[in-house]
C-alpha positions in Angstrom: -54.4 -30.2 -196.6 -51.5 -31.7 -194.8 -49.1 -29.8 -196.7 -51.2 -26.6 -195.3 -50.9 -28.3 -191.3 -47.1 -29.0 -191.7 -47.0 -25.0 -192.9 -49.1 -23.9 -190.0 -47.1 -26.0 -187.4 -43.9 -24.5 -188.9 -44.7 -21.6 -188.3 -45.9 -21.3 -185.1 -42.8 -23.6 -183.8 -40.4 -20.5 -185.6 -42.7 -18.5 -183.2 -42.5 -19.8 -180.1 -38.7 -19.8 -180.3 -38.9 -16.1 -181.4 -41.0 -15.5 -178.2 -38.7 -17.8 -176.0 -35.4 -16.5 -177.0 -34.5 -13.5 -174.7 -33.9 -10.0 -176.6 -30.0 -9.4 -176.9 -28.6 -7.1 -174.6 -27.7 -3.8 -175.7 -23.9 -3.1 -175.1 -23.4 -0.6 -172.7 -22.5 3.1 -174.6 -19.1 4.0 -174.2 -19.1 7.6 -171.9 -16.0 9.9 -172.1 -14.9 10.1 -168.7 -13.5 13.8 -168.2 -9.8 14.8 -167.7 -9.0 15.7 -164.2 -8.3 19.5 -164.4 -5.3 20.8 -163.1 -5.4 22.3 -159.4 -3.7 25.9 -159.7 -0.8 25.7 -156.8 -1.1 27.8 -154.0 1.2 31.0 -154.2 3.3 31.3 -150.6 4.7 34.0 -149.3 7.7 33.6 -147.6 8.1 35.5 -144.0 11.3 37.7 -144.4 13.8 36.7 -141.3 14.2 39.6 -139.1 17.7 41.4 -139.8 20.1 40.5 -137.0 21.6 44.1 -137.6 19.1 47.2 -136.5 18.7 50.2 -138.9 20.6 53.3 -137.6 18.5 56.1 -137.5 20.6 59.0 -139.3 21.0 61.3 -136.5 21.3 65.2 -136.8 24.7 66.3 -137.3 25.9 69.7 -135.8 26.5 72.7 -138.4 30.3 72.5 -137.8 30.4 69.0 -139.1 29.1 70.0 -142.6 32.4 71.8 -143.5 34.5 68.5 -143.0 31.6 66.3 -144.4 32.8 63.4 -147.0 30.1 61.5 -148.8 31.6 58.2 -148.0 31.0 59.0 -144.6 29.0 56.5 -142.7 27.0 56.6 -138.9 27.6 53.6 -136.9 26.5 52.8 -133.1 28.7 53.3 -130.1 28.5 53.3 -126.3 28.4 56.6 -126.1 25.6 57.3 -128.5 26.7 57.1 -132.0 30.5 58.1 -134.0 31.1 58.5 -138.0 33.5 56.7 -139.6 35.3 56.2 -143.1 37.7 54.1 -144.9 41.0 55.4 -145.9 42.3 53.8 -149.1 44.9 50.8 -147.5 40.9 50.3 -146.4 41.6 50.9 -142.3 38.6 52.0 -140.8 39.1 55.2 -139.0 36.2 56.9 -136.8 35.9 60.5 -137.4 33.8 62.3 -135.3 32.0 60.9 -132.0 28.8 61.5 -130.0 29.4 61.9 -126.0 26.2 63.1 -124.1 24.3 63.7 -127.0 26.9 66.3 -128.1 29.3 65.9 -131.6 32.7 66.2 -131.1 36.1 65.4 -133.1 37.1 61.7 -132.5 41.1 61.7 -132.3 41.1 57.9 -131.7 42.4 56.8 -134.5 45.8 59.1 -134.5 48.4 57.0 -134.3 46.9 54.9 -137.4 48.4 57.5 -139.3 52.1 57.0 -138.2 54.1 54.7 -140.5 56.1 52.1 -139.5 59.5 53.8 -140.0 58.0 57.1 -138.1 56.8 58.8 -140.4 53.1 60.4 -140.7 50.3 60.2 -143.5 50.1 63.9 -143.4 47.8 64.8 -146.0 45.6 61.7 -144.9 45.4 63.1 -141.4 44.6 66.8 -142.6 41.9 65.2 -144.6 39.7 63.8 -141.9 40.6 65.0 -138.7 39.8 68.3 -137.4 39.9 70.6 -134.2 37.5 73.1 -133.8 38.3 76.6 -132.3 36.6 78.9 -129.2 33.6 80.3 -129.4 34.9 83.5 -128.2 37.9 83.9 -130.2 38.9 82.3 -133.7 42.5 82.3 -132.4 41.8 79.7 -129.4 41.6 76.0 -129.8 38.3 74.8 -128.2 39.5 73.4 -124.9 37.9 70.3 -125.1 38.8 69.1 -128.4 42.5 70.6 -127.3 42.6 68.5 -124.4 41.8 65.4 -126.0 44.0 65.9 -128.9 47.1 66.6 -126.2 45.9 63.1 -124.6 45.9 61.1 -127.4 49.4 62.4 -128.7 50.6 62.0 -125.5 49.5 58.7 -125.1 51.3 57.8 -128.8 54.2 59.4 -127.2 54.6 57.4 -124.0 54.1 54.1 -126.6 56.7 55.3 -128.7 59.6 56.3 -126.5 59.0 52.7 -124.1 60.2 51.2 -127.1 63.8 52.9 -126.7 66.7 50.6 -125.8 68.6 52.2 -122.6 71.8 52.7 -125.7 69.2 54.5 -128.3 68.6 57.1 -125.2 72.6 57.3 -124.5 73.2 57.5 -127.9 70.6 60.1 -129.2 69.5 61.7 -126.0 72.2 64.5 -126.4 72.0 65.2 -129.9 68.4 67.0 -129.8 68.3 70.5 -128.5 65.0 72.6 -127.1 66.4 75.8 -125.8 64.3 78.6 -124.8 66.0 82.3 -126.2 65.9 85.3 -125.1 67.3 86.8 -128.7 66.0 87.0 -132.4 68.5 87.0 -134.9 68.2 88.4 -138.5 66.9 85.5 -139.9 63.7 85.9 -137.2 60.4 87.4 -138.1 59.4 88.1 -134.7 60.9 90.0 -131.9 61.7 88.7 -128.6 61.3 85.1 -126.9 61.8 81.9 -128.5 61.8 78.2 -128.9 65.0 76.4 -130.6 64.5 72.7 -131.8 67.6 71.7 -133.0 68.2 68.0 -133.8 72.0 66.8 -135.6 73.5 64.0 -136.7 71.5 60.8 -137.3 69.3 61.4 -134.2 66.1 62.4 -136.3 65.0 59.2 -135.4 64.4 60.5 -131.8 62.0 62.9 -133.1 58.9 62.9 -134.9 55.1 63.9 -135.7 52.6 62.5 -133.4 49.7 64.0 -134.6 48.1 66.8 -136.8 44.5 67.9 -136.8 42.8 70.4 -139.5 42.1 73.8 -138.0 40.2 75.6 -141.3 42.2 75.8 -144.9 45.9 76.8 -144.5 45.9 76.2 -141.0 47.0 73.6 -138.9 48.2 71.9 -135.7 50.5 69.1 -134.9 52.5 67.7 -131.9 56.5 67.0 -132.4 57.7 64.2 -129.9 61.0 64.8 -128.6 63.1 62.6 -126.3 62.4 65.2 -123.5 58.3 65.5 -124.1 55.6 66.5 -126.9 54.2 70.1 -127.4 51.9 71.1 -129.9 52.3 73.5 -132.7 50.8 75.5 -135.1 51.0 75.7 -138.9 50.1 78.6 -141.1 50.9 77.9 -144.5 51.8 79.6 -147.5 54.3 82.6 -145.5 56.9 82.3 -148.4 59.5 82.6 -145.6 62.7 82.7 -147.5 66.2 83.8 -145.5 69.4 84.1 -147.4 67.8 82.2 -150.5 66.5 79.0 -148.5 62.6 78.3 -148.5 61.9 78.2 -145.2 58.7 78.3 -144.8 57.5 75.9 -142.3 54.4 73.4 -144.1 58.4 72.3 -146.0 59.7 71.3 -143.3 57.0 69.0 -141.7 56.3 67.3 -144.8 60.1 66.9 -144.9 60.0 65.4 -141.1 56.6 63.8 -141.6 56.7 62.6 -144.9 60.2 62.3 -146.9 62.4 61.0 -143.5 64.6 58.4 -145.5 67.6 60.4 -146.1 66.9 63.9 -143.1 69.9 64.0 -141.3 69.5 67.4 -139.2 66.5 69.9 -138.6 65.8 73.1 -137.0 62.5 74.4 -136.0 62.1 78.2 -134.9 58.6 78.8 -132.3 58.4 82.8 -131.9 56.9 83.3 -128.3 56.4 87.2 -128.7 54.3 88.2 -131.9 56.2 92.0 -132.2 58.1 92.3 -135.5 62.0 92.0 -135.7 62.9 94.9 -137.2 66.2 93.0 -138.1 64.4 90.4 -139.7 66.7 90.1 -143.4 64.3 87.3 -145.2 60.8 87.3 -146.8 56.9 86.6 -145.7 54.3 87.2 -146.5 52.4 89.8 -145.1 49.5 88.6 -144.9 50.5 85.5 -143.2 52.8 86.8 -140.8 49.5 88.5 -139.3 47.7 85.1 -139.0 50.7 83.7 -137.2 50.8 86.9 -135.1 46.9 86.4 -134.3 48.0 82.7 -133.1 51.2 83.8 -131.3 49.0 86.5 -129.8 45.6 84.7 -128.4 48.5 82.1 -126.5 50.5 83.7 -125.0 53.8 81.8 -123.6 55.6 83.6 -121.3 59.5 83.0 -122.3 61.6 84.7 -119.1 59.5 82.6 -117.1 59.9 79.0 -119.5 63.7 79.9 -119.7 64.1 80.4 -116.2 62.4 76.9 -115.7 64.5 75.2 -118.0 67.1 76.2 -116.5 66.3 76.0 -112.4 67.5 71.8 -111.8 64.7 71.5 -110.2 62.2 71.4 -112.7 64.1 71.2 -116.3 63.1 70.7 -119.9 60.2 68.4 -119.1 58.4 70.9 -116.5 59.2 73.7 -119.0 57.6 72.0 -121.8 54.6 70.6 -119.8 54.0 74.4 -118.6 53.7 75.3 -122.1 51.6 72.4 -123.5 49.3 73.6 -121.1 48.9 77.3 -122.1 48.2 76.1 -126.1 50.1 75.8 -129.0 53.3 77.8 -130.4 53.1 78.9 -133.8 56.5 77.4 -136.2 57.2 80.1 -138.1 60.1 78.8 -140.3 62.7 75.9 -140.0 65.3 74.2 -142.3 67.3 70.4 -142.7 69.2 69.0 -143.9 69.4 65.5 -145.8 71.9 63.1 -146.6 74.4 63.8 -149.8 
């Protein structure tokens, strides 16, 4: 029986411990925490800076430009509207045509960039790129405008060039360059009548040269000669053949030998026929065909040579009125010429 009791009391001790201890806690259950996901960056546009230089607007150019037209030609802005303007290949910048009053017109600007330092002239540069254009009226006329300009510019090259001279270059030289105004052809003349003689001897070629020369259409063009006495322009038809007594004296010779191969000249002569009748004298060659080009030129400009001789020769007026008076009329046509270089 007490065995039983001690049992019983056992017992319900073991229980009321089980009811007075406190149930154990559950641990807490580990929860993934999720990975931050990535924010996509925000794509930003940048604004484009505004271009300091404003896009030309290709302008129209007039029909006669299209002939002359080189593809490295470029437009660029001026003050008078808008000009074109190229490279040549020592990469000066030369402007080539030019807008004034919403017209296109040849730009003779750049001329004396074609005259080399020891006085020569980039001929078939020049020929290349600069043009005159002719009259409306008659293909044989220059257009007066671009004439007048062209005469400016060469003139203004000319002044330049002879204030360089030394008072003892003009004593020196002055003399030795002839421009006389005939009356006579001789047998080595294609043309009848009046004409211009440039003679130049001795070492005075340096008091001479080419101050300009614009493209008129293919085979013909027209230059200016300076002189110590003035500048006149000329005109070029090439390919006459003009051969007297065996000499090649056709005249595109002799301004490439002037322009172009100075080092060693040491005398020229340059023949200007004022009166376009054949000299029935005449014991050379030309061709035929050219001899009538250069008598359409010779022909549409006219020069009256009693009247320039008789100037030349009154004191009161001279060489420089003379050659001003024909300047002003238009060019003379250089039908032949010859030099001579040193030995």
């Amino acid at each position: 029986m007490k065995t039983t009791t001690r049992i019983l009391s056992f017992i319900l001790i073991i229980a009321f411990l089980a009811a007075c201890t406190p149930a154990p806690t559950a641990l807490p259950t580990a929860t993934a925490t999720p990975a931050p996901t990535a924010t996509q960056a925000q794509t930003i546009t940048p604004t484009p800076e505004p271009s300091l230089t404003p896009t030309l607007a290709t302008p129209e150019i007039a029909p006669w430009m299209a002939a002359s037209w080189e593809e490295d030609y470029t437009f660029e802005s001026a003050d008078t509207g808008y000009k074109v303007v190229t490279t040549l290949t020592d990469g000066t910048k030369i402007t080539v045509f030019e807008q004034v009053d919403g017209e296109w017109q040849p730009s003779y600007e750049s001329m004396s960039v074609f005259i080399t330092p020891d006085g020569g002239f980039r001929l078939e540069e020049a020929l290349e790129h600069l043009v005159i254009r002719t009259g409306e009226q008659d293909e044989y006329k220059m257009n007066q405008g671009d004439y007048d300009r062209f005469v400016e510019e060469t003139n203004k090259i000319w002044t330049e060039w002879t204030g360089g001279w030394t008072q003892e270059e003009w004593d020196a030289n002055k003399d030795k360059v002839y421009i006389q105004v005939l009356p006579d052809s001789k047998a080595g003349h294609a043309f009848d009548g009046y004409r211009i003689k440039l003679t130049c001897t001795e070492d005075a070629v340096e008091m001479i040269r080419m101050l300009g020369v614009v493209r008129v259409r293919k085979g013909v063009y027209m230059g200016a000669i300076g002189t110590p006495e003035g500048e006149f322009p000329f005109m070029v038809v090439e390919g006459s053949g003009y051969v007297y007594m065996g000499g090649d004296e056709s005249p595109e010779r002799i301004i490439e030998q002037l322009a172009v191969l100075r080092e060693n000249l040491v005398g020229v002569d340059f023949y200007f026929p004022l009166d376009s009748e054949d000299n029935e004298a005449f014991g050379g060659e030309i061709n035929r065909v050219v001899r009538e080009e250069m008598r359409g030129w010779i022909g549409a400009n006219q020069h009256d040579g009693k009247a320039l001789r008789e100037m030349q020769a009154d004191p009161n007026q001279g060489l420089e009125a003379a050659l001003a008076e024909l300047t002003e009329e238009g060019p003379v046509v250089l039908a032949s010429g010859y030099f001579e270089v040193a030995k």
